[in-house]
C-alpha positions as a Markdown table, in Angstrom:
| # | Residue | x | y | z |
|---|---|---|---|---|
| 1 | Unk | -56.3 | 41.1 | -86.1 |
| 2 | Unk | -56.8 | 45.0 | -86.3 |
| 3 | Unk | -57.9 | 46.2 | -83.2 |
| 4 | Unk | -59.3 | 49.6 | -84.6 |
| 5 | Unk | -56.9 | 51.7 | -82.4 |
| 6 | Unk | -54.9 | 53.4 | -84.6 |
| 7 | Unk | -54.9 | 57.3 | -84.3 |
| 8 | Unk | -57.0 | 56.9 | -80.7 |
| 9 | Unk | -55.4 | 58.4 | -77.5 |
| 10 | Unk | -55.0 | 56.5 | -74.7 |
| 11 | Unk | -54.6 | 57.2 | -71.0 |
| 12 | Unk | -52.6 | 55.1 | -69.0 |
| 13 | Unk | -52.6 | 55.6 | -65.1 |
| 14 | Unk | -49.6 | 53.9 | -63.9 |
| 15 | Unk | -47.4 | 54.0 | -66.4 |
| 16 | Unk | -44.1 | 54.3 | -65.6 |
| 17 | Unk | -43.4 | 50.5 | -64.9 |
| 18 | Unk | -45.0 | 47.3 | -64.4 |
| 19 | Unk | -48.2 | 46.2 | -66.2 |
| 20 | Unk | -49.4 | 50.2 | -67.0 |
| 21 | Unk | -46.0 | 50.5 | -68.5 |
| 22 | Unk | -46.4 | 47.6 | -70.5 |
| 23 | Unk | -49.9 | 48.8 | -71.5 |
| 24 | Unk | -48.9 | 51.9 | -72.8 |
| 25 | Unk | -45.9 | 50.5 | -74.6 |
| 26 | Unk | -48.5 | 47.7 | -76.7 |
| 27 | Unk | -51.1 | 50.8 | -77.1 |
| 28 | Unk | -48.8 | 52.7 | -79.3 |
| 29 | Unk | -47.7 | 49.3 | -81.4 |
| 30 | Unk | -51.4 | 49.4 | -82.1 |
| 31 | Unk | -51.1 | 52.6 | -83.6 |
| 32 | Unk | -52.5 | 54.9 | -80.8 |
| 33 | Unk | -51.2 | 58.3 | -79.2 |
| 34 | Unk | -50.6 | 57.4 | -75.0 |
| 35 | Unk | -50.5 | 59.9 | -72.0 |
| 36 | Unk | -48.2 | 58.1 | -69.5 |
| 37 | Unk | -49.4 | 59.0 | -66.0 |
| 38 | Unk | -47.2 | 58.3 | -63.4 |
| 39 | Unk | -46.8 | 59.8 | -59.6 |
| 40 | Unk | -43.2 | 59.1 | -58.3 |
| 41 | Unk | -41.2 | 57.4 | -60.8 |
| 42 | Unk | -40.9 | 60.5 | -63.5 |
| 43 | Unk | -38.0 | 58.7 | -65.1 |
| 44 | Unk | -39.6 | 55.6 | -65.5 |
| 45 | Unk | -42.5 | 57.4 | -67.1 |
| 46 | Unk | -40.2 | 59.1 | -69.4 |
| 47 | Unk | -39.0 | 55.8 | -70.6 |
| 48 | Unk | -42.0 | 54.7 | -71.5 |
| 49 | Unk | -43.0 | 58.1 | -73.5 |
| 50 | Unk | -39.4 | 57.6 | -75.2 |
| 51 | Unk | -41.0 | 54.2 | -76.5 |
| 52 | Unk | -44.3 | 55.6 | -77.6 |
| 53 | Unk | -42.5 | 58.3 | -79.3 |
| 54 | Unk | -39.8 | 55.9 | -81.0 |
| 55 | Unk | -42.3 | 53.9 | -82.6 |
| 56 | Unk | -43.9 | 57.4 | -84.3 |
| 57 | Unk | -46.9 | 57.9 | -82.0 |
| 58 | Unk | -47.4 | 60.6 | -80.0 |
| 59 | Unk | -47.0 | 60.8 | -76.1 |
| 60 | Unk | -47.4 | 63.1 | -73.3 |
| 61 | Unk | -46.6 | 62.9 | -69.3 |
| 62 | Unk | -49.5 | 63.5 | -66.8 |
| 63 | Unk | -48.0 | 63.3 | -63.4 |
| 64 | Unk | -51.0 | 63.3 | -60.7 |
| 65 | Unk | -51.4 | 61.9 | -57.2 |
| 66 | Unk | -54.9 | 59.7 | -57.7 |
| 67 | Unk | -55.7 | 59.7 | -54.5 |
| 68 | Unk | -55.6 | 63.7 | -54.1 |
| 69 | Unk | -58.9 | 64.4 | -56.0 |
| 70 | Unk | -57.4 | 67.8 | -56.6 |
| 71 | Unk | -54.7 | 67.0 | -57.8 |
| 72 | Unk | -56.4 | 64.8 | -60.2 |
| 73 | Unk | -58.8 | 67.6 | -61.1 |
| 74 | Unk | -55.9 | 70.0 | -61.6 |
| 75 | Unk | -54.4 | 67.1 | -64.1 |
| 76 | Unk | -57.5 | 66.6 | -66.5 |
| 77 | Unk | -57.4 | 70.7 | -66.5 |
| 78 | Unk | -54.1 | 70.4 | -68.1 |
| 79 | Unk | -55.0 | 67.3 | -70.4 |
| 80 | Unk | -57.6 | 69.6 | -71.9 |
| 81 | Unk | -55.1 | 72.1 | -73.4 |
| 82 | Unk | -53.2 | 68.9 | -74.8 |
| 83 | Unk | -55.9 | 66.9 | -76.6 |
| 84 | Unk | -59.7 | 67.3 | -77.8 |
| 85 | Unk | -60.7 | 63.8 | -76.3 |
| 86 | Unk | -59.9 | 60.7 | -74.6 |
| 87 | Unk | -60.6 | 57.9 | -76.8 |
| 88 | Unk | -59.6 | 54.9 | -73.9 |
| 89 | Unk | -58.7 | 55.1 | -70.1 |
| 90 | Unk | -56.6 | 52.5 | -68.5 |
| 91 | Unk | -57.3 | 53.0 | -64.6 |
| 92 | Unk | -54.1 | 50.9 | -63.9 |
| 93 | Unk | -52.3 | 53.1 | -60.8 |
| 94 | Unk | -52.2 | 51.4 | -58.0 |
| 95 | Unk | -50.0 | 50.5 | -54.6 |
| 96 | Unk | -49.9 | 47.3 | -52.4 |
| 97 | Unk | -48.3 | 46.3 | -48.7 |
| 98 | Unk | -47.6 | 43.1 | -47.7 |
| 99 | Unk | -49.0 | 43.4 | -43.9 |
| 100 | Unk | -50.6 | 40.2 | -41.5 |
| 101 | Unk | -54.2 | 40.8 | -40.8 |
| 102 | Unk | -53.7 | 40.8 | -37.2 |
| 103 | Unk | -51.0 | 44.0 | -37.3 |
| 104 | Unk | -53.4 | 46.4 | -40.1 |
| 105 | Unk | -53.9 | 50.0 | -38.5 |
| 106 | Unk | -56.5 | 51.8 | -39.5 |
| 107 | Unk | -53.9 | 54.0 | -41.4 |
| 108 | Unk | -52.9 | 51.2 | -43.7 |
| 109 | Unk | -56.3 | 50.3 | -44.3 |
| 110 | Unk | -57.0 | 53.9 | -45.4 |
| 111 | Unk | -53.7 | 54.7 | -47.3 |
| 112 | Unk | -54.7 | 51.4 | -49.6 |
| 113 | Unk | -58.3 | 51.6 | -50.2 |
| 114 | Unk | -57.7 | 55.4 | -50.9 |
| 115 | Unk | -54.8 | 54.8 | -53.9 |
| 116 | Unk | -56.7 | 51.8 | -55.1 |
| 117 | Unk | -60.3 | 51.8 | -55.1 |
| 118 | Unk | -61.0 | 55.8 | -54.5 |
| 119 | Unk | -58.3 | 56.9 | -56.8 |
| 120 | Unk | -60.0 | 55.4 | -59.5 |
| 121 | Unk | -63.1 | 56.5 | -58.9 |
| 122 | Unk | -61.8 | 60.3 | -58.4 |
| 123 | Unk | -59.6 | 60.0 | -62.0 |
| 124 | Unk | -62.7 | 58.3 | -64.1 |
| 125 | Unk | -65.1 | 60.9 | -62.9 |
| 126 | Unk | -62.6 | 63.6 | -63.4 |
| 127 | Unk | -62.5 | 62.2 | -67.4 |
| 128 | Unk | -65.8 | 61.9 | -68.0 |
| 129 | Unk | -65.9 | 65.4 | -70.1 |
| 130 | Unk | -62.8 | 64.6 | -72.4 |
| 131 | Unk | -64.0 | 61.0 | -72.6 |
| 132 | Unk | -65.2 | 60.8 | -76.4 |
| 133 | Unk | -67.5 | 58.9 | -78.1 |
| 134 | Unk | -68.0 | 55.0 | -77.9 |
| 135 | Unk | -64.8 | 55.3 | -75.3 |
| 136 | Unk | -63.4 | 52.5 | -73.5 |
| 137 | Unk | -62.6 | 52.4 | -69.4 |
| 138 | Unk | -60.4 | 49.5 | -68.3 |
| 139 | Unk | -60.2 | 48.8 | -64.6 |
| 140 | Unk | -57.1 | 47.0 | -63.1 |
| 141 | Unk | -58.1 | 44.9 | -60.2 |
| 142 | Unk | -57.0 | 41.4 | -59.1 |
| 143 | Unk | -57.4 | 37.7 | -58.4 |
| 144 | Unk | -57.5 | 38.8 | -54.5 |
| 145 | Unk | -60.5 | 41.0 | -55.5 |
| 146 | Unk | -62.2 | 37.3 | -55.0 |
| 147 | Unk | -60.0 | 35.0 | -53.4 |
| 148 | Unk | -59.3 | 37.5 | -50.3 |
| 149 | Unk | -55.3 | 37.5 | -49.1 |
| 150 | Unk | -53.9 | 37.2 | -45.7 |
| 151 | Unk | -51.0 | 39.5 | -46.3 |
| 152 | Unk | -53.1 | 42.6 | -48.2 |
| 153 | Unk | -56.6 | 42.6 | -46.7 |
| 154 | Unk | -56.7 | 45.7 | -47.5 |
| 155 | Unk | -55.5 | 45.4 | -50.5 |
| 156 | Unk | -57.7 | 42.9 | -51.6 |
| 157 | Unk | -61.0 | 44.5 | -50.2 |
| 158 | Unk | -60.2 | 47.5 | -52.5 |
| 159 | Unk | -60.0 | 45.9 | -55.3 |
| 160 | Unk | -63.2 | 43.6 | -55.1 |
| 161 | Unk | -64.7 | 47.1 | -54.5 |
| 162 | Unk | -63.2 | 48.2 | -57.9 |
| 163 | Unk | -65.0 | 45.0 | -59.2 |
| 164 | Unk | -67.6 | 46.4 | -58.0 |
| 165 | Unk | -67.2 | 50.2 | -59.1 |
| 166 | Unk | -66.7 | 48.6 | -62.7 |
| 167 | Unk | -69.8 | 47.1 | -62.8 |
| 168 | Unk | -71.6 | 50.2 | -61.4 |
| 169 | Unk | -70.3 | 52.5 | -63.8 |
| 170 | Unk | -70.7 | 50.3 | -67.0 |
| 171 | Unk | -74.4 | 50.5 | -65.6 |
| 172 | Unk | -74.1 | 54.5 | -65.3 |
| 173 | Unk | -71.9 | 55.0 | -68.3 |
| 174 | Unk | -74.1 | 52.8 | -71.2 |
| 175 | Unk | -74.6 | 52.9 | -74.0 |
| 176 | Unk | -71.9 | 56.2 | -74.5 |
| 177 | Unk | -68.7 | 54.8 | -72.6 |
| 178 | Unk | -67.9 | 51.1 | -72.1 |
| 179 | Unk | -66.4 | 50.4 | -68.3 |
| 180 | Unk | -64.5 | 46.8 | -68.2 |
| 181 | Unk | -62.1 | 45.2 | -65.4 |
| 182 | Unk | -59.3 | 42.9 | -66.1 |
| 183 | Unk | -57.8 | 41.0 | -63.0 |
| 184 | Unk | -54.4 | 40.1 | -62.9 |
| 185 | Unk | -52.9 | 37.0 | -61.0 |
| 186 | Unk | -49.6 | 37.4 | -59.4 |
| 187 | Unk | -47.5 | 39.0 | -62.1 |
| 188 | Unk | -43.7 | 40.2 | -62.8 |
| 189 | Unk | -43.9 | 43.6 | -61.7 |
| 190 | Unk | -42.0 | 45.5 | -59.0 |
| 191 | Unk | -44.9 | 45.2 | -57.4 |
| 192 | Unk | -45.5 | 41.2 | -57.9 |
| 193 | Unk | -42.2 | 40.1 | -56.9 |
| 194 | Unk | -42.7 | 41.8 | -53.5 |
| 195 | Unk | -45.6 | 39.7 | -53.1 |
| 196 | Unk | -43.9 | 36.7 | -54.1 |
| 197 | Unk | -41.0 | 37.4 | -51.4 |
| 198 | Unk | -44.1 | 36.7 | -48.8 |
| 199 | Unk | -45.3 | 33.4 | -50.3 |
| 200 | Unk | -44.5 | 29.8 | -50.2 |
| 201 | Unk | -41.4 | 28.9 | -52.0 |
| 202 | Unk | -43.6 | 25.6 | -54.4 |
| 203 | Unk | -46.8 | 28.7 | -54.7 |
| 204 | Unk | -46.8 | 28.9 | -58.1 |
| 205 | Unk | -46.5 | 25.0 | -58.7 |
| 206 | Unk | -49.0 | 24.5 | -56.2 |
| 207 | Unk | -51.6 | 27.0 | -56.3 |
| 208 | Unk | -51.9 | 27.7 | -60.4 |
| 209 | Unk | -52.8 | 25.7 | -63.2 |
| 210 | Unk | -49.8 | 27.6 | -65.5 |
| 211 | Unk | -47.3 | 26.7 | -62.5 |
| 212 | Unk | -45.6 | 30.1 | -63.3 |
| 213 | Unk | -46.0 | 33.9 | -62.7 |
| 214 | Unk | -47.6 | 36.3 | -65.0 |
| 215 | Unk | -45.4 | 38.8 | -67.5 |
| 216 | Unk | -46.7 | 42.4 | -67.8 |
| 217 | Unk | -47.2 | 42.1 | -71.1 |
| 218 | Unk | -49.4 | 38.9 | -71.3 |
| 219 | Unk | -51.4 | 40.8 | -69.1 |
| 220 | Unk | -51.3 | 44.0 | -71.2 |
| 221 | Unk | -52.6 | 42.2 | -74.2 |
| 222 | Unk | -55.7 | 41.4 | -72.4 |
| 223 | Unk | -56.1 | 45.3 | -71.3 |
| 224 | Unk | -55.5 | 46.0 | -74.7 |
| 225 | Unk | -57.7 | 44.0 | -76.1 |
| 226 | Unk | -60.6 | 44.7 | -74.0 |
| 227 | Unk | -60.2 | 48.3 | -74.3 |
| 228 | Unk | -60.2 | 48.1 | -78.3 |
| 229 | Unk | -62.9 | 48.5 | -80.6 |
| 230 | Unk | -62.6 | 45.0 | -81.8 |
| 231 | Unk | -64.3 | 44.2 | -77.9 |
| 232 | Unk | -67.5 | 46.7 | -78.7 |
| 233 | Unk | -69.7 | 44.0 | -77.3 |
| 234 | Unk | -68.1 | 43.5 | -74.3 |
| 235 | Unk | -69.3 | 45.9 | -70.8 |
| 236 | Unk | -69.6 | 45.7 | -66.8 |
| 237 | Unk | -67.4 | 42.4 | -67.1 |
| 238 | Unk | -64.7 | 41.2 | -65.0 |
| 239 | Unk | -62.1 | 39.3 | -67.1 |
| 240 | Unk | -59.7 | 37.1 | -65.1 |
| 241 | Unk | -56.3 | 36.4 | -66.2 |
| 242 | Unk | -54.4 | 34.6 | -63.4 |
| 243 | Unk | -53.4 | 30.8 | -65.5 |
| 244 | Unk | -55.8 | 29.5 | -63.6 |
| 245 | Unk | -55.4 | 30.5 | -59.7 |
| 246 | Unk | -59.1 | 31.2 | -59.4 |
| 247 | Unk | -61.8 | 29.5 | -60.9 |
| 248 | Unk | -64.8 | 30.7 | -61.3 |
């Protein structure tokens, strides 16, 4: 299937590992231009630019701190001298800590819901200007957005807000810009297998239909697909990709 993204550009918050990296990495197969956005890991970033690049597509890094709403506004400044438009924005950033209900301090609770539900917010309004027409916003939430999770109720709250913030701005947005979330089950990220670490040894066997972990790229694939012309019909929805840990 052609997914109608060849020659688009694509920004990918997130970038420079996990599922964003992935993301970006499959964008560019398609036949789109990517700016990788990372925070901290610059090399990883680069990495994935290098791929972009090697398979003839353009790339560019945007280093920002999402949750610094200056920073991000300081970021889309620069974006502006690079390209005319933004055909696609992957919101995909994002940071989790594994800590027991009973022991979250008011600082953990702010330090999550700032990187993963603000953050978002602060980098899709930010856009907004370069975003062209018809353009496609994917949110990255997940499956604790509506099962909850002892170990990252914070965590989990932000993302159901993000849910949340999808729907609102598909709403706000229409018919110009299409605003999607996908959320992700437990997957093989950096990120993932510190989660894991915290779980049951027999989880995956006994809480999910697949009886195995997500990879960042079957999870890209969705993004990818949701974000591409070929999904024009598709706005304010939520899709779940988690083999089956939450039905709904």
């Amino acid at each position: 299937m052609d997914l109608g993204l060849t020659d688009k550009i694509a920004l990918v918050t997130g970038a420079s590992n996990g599922i964003g990296a992935a993301t970006a990495r499959l964008f560019a197969e398609e036949g789109a231009d990517v700016i990788v956005s990372y925070f901290r890991d610059e090399a990883g970033a680069a990495g994935t630019a290098e791929f972009i690049r090697n398979r003839g597509r353009r790339s560019w890094l945007c280093r920002m701190d999402i949750s610094q709403p200056a920073e991000v506004a300081t970021a889309m400044s620069r974006l502006r001298s690079l390209v005319t438009g933004i055909d696609v924005l992957i919101l995909c950033a994002g940071h989790n800590a594994i800590t027991p209900f009973e022991q979250l301090q008011p600082d953990d609770w702010n330090d999550l819901i700032q990187v993963n539900l603000n953050g978002p917010f602060y980098v899709l309004q930010a856009v907004l200007p370069l975003l062209s027409e018809r353009a496609s916003v994917v949110t990255i939430a997940s499956v604790a957005a509506h099962t909850g999770a002892v170990h990252h109720a914070h965590y989990a709250a932000a993302k159901a807000g993000l849910v949340n913030l999808t729907k609102s701005a598909a709403r706000a947005l229409a018919p110009r810009v299409r605003v999607n979330c996908v959320a992700p089950g437990i997957t093989l990220t950096p990120m993932g297998r510190e989660t894991i670490q915290a779980l049951p040894a027999d989880y995956a066997q006994s809480k999910i239909l697949a009886q195995r972990f997500a990879t960042p790229e079957e999870i890209a694939r969705c993004i990818v697909f949701v974000a591409s012309p070929a999904a024009d019909f598709i706005t304010g929805a939520t899709l779940d990709i988690n083999g089956g840990r939450d039905l709904r």
